[in-house]
DRENDO-1510 file (C-alpha; in Angstrom, 1 decimal, always signed):
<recs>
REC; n; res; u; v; w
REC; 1; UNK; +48.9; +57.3; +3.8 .
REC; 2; UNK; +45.6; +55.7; +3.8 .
REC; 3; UNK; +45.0; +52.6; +2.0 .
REC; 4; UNK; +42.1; +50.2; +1.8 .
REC; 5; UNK; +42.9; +46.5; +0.6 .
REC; 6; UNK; +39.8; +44.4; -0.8 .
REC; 7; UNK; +40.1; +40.3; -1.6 .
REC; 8; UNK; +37.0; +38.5; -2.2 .
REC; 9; UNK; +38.9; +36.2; -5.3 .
REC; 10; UNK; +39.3; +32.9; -3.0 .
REC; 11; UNK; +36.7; +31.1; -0.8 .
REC; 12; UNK; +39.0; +33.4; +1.8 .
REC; 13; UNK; +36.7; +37.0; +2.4 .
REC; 14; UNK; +39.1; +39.9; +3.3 .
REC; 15; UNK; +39.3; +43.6; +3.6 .
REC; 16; UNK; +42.2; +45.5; +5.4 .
REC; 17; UNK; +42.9; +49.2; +6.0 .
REC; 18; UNK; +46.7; +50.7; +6.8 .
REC; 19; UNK; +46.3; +53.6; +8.5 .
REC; 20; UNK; +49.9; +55.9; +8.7 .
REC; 21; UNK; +51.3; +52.8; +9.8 .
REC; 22; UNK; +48.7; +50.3; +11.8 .
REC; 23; UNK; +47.0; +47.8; +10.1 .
REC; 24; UNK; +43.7; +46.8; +10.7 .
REC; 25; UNK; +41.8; +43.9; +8.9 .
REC; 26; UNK; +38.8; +41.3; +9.1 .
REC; 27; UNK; +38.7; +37.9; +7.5 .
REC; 28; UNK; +36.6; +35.2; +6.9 .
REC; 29; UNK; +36.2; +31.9; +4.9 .
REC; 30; UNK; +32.4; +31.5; +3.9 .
REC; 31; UNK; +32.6; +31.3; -0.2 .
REC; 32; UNK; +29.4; +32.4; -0.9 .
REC; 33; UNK; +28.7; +35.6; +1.0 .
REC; 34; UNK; +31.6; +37.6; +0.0 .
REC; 35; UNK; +28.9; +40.0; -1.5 .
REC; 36; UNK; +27.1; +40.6; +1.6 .
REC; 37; UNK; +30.3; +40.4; +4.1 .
REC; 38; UNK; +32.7; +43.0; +2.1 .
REC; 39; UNK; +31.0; +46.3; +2.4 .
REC; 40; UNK; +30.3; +45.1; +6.3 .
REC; 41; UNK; +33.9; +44.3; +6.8 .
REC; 42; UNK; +34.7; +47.7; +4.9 .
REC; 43; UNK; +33.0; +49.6; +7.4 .
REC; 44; UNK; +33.6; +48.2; +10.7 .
REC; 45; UNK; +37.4; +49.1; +10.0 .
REC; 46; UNK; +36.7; +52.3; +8.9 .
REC; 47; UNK; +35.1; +52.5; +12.5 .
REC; 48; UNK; +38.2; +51.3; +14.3 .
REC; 49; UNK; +40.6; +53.7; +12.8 .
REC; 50; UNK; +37.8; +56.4; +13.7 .
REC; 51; UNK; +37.9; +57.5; +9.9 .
REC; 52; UNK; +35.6; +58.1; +7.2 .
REC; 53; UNK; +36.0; +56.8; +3.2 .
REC; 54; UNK; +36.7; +60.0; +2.3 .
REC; 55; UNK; +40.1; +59.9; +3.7 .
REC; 56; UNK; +41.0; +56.9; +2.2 .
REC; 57; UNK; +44.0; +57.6; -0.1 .
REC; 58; UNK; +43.7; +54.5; -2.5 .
REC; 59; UNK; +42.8; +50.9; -3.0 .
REC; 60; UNK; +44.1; +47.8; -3.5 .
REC; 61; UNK; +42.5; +44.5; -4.9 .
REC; 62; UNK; +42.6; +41.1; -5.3 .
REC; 63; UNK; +42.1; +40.8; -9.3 .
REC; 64; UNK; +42.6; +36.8; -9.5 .
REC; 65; UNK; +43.3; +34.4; -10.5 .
REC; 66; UNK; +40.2; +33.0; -8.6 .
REC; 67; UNK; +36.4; +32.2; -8.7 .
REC; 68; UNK; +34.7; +33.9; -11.4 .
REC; 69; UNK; +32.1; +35.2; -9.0 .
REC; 70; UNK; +34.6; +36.7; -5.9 .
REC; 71; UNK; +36.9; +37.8; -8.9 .
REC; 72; UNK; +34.2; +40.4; -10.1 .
REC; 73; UNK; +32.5; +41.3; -6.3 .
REC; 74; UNK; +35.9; +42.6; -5.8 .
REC; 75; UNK; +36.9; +44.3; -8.8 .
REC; 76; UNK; +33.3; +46.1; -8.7 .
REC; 77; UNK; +33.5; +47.2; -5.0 .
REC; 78; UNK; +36.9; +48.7; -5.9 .
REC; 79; UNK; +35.3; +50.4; -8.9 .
REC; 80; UNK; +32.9; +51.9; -7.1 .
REC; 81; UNK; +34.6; +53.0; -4.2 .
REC; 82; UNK; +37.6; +54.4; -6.6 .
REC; 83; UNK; +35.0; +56.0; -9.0 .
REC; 84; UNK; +32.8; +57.7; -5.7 .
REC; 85; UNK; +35.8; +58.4; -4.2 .
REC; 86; UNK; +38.2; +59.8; -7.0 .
REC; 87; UNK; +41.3; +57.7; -5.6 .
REC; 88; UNK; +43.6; +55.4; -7.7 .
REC; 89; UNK; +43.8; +51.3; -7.6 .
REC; 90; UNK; +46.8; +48.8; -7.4 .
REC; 91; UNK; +45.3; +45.4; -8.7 .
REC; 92; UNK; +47.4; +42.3; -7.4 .
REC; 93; UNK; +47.9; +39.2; -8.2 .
REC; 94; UNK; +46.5; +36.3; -5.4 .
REC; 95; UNK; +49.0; +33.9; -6.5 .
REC; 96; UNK; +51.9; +36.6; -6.2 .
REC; 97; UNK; +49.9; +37.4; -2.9 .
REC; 98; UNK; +50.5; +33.7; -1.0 .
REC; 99; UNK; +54.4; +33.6; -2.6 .
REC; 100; UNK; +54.6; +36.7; -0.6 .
REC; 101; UNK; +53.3; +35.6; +2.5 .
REC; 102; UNK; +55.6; +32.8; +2.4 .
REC; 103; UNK; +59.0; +35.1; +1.6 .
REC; 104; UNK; +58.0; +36.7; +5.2 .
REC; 105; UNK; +58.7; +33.4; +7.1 .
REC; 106; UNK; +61.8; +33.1; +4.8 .
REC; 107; UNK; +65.6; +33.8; +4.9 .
REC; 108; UNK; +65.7; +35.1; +1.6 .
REC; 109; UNK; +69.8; +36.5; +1.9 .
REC; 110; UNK; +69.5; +33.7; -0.7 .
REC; 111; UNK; +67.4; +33.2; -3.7 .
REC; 112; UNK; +64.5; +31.2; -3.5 .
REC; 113; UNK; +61.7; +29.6; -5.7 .
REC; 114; UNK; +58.1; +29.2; -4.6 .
REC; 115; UNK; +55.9; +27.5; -6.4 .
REC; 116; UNK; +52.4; +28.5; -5.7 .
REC; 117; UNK; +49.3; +26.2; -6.7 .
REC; 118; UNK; +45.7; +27.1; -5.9 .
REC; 119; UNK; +42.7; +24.9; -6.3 .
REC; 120; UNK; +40.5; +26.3; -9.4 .
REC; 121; UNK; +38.2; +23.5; -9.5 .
REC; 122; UNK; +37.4; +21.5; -12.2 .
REC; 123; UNK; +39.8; +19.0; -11.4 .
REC; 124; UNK; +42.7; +22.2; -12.3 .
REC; 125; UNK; +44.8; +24.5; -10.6 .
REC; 126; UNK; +45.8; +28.0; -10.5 .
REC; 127; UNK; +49.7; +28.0; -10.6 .
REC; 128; UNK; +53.0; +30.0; -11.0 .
REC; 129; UNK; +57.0; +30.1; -9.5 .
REC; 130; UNK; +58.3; +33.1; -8.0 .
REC; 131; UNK; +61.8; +33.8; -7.1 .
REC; 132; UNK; +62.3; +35.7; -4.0 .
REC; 133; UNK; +65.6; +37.3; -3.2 .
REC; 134; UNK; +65.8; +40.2; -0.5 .
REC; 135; UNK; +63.4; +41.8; -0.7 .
REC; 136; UNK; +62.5; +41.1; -4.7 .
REC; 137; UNK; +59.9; +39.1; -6.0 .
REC; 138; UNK; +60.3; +38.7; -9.1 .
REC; 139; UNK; +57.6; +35.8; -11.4 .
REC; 140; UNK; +59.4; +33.3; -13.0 .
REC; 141; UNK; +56.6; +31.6; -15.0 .
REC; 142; UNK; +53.3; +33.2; -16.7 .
REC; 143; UNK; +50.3; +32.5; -14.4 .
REC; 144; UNK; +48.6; +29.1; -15.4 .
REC; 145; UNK; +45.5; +27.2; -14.8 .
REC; 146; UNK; +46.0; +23.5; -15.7 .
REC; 147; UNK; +45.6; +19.6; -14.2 .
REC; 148; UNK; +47.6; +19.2; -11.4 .
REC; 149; UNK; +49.7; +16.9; -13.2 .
REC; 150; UNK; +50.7; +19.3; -15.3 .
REC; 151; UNK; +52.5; +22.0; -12.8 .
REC; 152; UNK; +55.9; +22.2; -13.0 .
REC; 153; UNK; +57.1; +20.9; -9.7 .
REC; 154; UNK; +61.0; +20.9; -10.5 .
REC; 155; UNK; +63.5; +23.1; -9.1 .
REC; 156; UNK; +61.8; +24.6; -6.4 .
REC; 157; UNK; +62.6; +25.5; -2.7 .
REC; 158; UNK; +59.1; +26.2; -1.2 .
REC; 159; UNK; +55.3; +25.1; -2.1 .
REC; 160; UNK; +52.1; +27.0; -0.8 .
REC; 161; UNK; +48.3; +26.7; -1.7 .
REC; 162; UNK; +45.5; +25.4; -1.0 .
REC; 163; UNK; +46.0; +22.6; -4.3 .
REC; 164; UNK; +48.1; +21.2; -2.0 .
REC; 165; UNK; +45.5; +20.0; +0.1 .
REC; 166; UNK; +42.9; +19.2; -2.7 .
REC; 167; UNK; +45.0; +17.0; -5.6 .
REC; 168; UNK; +46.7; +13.6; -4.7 .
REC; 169; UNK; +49.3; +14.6; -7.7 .
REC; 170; UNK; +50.3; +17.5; -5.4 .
REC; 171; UNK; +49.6; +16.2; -1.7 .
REC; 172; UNK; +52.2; +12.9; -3.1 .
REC; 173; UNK; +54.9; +15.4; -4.1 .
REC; 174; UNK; +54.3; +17.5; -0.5 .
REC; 175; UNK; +54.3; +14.3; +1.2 .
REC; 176; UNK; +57.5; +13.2; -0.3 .
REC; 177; UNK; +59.8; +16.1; +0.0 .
REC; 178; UNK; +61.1; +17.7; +3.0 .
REC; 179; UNK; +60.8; +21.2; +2.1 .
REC; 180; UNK; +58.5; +23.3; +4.2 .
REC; 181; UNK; +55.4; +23.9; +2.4 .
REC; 182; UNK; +51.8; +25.3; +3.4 .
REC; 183; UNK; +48.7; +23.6; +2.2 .
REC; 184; UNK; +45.4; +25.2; +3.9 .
REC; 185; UNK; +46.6; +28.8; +3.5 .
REC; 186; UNK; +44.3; +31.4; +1.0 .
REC; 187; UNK; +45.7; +35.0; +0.3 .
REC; 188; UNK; +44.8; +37.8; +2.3 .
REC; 189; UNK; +43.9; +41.4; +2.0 .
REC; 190; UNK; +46.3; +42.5; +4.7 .
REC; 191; UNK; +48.9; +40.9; +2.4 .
REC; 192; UNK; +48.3; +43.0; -0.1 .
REC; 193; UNK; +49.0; +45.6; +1.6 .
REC; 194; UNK; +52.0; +44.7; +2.8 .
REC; 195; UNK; +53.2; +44.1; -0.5 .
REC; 196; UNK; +52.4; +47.0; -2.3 .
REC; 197; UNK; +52.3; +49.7; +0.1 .
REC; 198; UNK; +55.8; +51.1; +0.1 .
REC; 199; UNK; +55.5; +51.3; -3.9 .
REC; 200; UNK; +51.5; +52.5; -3.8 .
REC; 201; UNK; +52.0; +55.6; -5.7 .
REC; 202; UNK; +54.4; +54.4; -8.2 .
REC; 203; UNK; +52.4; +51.8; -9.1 .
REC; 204; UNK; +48.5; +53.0; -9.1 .
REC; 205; UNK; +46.6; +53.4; -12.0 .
REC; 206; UNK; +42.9; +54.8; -12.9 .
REC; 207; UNK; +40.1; +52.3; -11.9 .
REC; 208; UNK; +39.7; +51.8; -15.6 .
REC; 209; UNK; +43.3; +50.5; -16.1 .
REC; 210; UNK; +42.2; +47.4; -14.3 .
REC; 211; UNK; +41.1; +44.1; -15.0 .
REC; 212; UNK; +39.9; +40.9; -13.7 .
REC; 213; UNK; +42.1; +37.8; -14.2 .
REC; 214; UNK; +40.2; +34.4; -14.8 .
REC; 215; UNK; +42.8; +32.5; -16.4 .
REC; 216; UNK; +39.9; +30.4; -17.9 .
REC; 217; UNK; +36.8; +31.3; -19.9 .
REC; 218; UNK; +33.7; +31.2; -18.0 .
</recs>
């Protein structure tokens, strides 16, 4: 199966292609030209593999929580590649995204909880707990945008995202606990991939059964 993965939700640019089993991908963090480095970034994989979009199989994209702006560039490049293309999309979450690419580096024989907290500016946070056990993630709380005083920072094993390195609330608590945490980390399109791709066909849907999630009005 081929399977494009688009993420322009953070100030983190991705795009990544898996290709019957080899991933390629391109990344980049330069928050305001995700519009002009996406199609770009689409292309110069699609030249690595030595494929064309027409053999793409189906997408999967970044739907948010995130900046309003990299939110939509991402949801819209789907929707036109899907539409052009007749192919189906998996939209992910990007904080379900980072607690997965913290169950890689984990032994999860046992379960775990991550918390993951993303900065959403505005003095708030993007947030939500995930348990990971095996090779199940499962969410544990409804995704949140809040202060950073008000995430929920009990009971949990791990810590990941970038509010980490932005609110003192959230750099005390990582500071005073030994658990291993990441702090400068965004989510990734090869990620996504990762993720879904063993369950791509179960879980795609039309383009229009997709939405962006803000979390927050505009």
């Amino acid at each position: 199966m081929i399977l494009l993965a688009i993420d322009t939700a953070t100030e983190m640019c991705s795009a990544a292609l898996w290709v019957d089993g080899k991933m390629y991908h391109r990344s980049t963090v330069q928050p305001r030209l995700h519009a002009e480095l996406i199609l770009p970034f689409i292309d110069e994989l699609l030249g690595e593999a030595k494929i064309t979009k027409s053999e793409i199989n189906g997408i999967v994209v970044g739907q948010g929580p995130g900046a309003f702006t990299g939110v939509r560039i991402g949801v819209a490049v789907t929707q036109g590649l899907a539409l052009a293309l007749d192919i189906p999309v998996v939209a992910v979450s990007n904080l379900q995204t980072l607690a997965f690419a913290t169950y890689q580096q984990l032994d999860t024989s046992q379960p775990r909880i991550i918390l993951v907290a993303t900065d959403a500016r505005m003095n708030e946070v993007y947030w939500a707990k995930y348990q990971v056990h095996g090779k199940e993630i499962r969410q544990l709380t409804p995704e949140t945008v809040s202060a950073a005083r008000a995430v929920d920072l009990s009971g949990i094993d791990n810590f990941i995202g970038s509010g980490f390195s932005v609110y003192e609330e959230l750099k005390e608590h990582a500071n005073n606990n030994p658990m291993p945490y990441q702090a400068n980390v965004f989510s990734q399109a090869k990620d996504m991939l990762l993720m879904v791709k063993d369950d791509f066909t179960k879980l795609a849907v039309n383009i229009d059964g997709i939405e962006p999630v803000y979390l927050r009005e505009p």
